[in-house]
N, C-alpha and C positions, 0 to 999 in steps of 0.2 A: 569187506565185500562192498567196493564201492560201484557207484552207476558205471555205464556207459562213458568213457572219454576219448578225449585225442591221444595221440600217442605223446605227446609232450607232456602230457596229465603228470607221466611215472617214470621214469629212468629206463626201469626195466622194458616197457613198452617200446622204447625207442632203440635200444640196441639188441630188440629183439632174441633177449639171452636170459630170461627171467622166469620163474613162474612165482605164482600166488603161495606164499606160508599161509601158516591158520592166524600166527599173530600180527600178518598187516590187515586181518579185516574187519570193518566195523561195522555195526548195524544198519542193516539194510535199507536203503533210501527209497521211497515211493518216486517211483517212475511209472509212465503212463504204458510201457513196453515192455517192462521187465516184470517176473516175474518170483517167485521163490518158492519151493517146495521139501517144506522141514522135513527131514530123515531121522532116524537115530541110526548116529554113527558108531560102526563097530572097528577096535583097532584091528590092526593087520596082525596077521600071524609072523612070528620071526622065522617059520618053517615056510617061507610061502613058496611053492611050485614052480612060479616063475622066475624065480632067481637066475638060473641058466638062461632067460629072455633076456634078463636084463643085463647079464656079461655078454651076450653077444652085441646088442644094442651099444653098452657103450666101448664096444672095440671096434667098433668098425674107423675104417679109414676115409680121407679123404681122395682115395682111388675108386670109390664104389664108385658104380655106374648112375646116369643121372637122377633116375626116380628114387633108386635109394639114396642118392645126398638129398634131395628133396624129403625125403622121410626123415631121414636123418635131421634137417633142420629142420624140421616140423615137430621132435621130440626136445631138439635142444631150445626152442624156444624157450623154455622153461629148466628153472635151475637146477632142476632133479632129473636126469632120464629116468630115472627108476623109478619116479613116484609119474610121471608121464605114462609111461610104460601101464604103469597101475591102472591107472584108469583107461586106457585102450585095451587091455584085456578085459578090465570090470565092461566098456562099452561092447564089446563083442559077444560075450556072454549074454549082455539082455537081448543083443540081435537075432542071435541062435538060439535061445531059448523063447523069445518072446514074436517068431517068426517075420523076421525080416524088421528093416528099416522104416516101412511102411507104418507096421502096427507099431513097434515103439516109438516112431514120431506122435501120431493117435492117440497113443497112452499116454506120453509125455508132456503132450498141450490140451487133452483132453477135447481134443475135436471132436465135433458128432456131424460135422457136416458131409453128407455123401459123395456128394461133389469135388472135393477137396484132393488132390491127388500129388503123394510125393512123386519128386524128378529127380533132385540128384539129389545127394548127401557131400559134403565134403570136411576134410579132418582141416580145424585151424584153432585159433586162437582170437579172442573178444579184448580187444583194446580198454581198461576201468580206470580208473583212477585211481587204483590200489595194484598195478600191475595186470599183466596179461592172463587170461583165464582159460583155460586149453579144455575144446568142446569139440562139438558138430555144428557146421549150417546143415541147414535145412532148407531146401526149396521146392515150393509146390504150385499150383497154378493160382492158388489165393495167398502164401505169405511165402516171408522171408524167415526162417527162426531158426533161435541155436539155444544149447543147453549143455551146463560144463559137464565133461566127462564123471566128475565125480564131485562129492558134495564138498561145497567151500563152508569154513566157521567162520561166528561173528559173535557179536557179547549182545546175548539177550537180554531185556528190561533187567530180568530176573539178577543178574551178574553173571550166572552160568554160562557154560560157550555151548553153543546149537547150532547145527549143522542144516544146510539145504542146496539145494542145486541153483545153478543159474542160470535164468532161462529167459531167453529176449521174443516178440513175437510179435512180427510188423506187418499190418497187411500192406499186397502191394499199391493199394488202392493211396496211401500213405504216404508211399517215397514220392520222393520230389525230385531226388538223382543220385544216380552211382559213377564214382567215381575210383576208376584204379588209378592206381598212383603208384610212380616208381620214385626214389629217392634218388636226383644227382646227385647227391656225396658220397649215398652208398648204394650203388644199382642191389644189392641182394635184399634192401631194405625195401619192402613191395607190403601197398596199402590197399584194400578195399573200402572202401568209404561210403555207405549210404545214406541219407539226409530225407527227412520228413518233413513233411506240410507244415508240422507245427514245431519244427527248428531243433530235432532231436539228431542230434550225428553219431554215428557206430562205424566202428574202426578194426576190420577185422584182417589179420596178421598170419603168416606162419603156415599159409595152405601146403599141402602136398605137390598141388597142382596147381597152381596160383592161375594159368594161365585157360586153363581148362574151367575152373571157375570164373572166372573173370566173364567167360565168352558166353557160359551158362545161365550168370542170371543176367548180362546184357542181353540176350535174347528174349530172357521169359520176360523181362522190365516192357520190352518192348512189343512183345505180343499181348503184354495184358492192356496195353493202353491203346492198341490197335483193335482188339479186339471193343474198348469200351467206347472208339469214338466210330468203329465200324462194326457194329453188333452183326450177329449172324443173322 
């Protein structure tokens, strides 16, 4: 479970075809944005329900129409569709149960500020230094954050392997600039890049709608620094 990195950090990051095993990740680094929230982990069932989701997932062609190859490469980001898959139904499930995006963002960062108001959500992937970590952003009118669909391992003090989520959470008061970025060598390879005051970079990969976020938090970036040098 490594920090935040570039995509050059991992292999996997860069050819955007990877996801996170249990055993590339190591004990958790103190970062000033990152967060972690220990779980006890239960294994999966070998009967699990979703099986018929995940043969359809990995049949699909490269005929589907655009949003689903978008979907489609927003699952194969990571080496597993089926353990991807996993965690997009686990993520769905606290949505609907836990009513809406709104309140599990709230639960999840443990906000209490009233003020505070989700906008969009988007499905992607957190660029580490251990490989790509497949989550949610989250955008509101005070931060930027994302937290992995499902809990990552790491080798606690103890020796034992301990599970927790990963959770980034940046106010916008913070960034210093966002930058999308397309790759000339490989136009499919498309970066989101945010940078902090105090020299922290986050590299997020793999969106559904790359383009539609991109436009989402250029906008809020810039309504919230209008708003702070032109107060109401």
């Amino acid at each position: 479970m490594g920090p935040p990195a570039p995509p050059s950090s991992h292999p996997n990051n860069q050819k955007a075809a990877a996801l996170w095993t249990a055993e590339e990740h190591s004990e958790p680094q103190q970062h000033p944005y990152v967060q972690y929230s220990p779980v006890d982990h239960k294994s999966k069932s070998n009967n699990n329900p979703i099986e018929p989701v995940i043969h359809v997932f990995n049949s699909w062609s490269n005929k589907a129409e655009s949003l689903a190859r978008n979907i489609w490469q927003n699952l194969k980001t990571g080496s597993s569709v089926s353990e991807a898959v996993y965690g997009k139904v686990g993520l769905t499930t606290k949505v609907l149960t836990g009513g809406g995006f709104e309140a599990l963002y709230k639960q999840t960062f443990n906000v209490i500020d009233p003020n505070e108001k989700l906008k969009k959500t988007f499905a992607c992937y957190l660029s580490t230094s251990t490989g790509p970590v497949a989550g949610t952003l989250y955008l509101t009118n005070i931060h930027v954050a994302f937290c992995s669909d499902r809990p990552l391992s790491f080798p606690a003090p103890s020796g034992q392997v301990s599970w927790s989520y990963y959770k980034v959470m940046i106010p916008l008061a913070k960034i210093s600039s966002f930058n999308p970025i397309n790759m000339k060598e490989n136009p499919v390879e498309r970066y989101i890049q945010i940078a902090t005051v105090d020299n922290h970079d986050f590299w997020f990969m793999g969106f559904v709608n790359y383009d539609k976020a991109s436009l989402h938090l250029s906008q809020s970036l810039s309504q919230f620094v209008a708003g702070i040098v032109h107060p109401v």
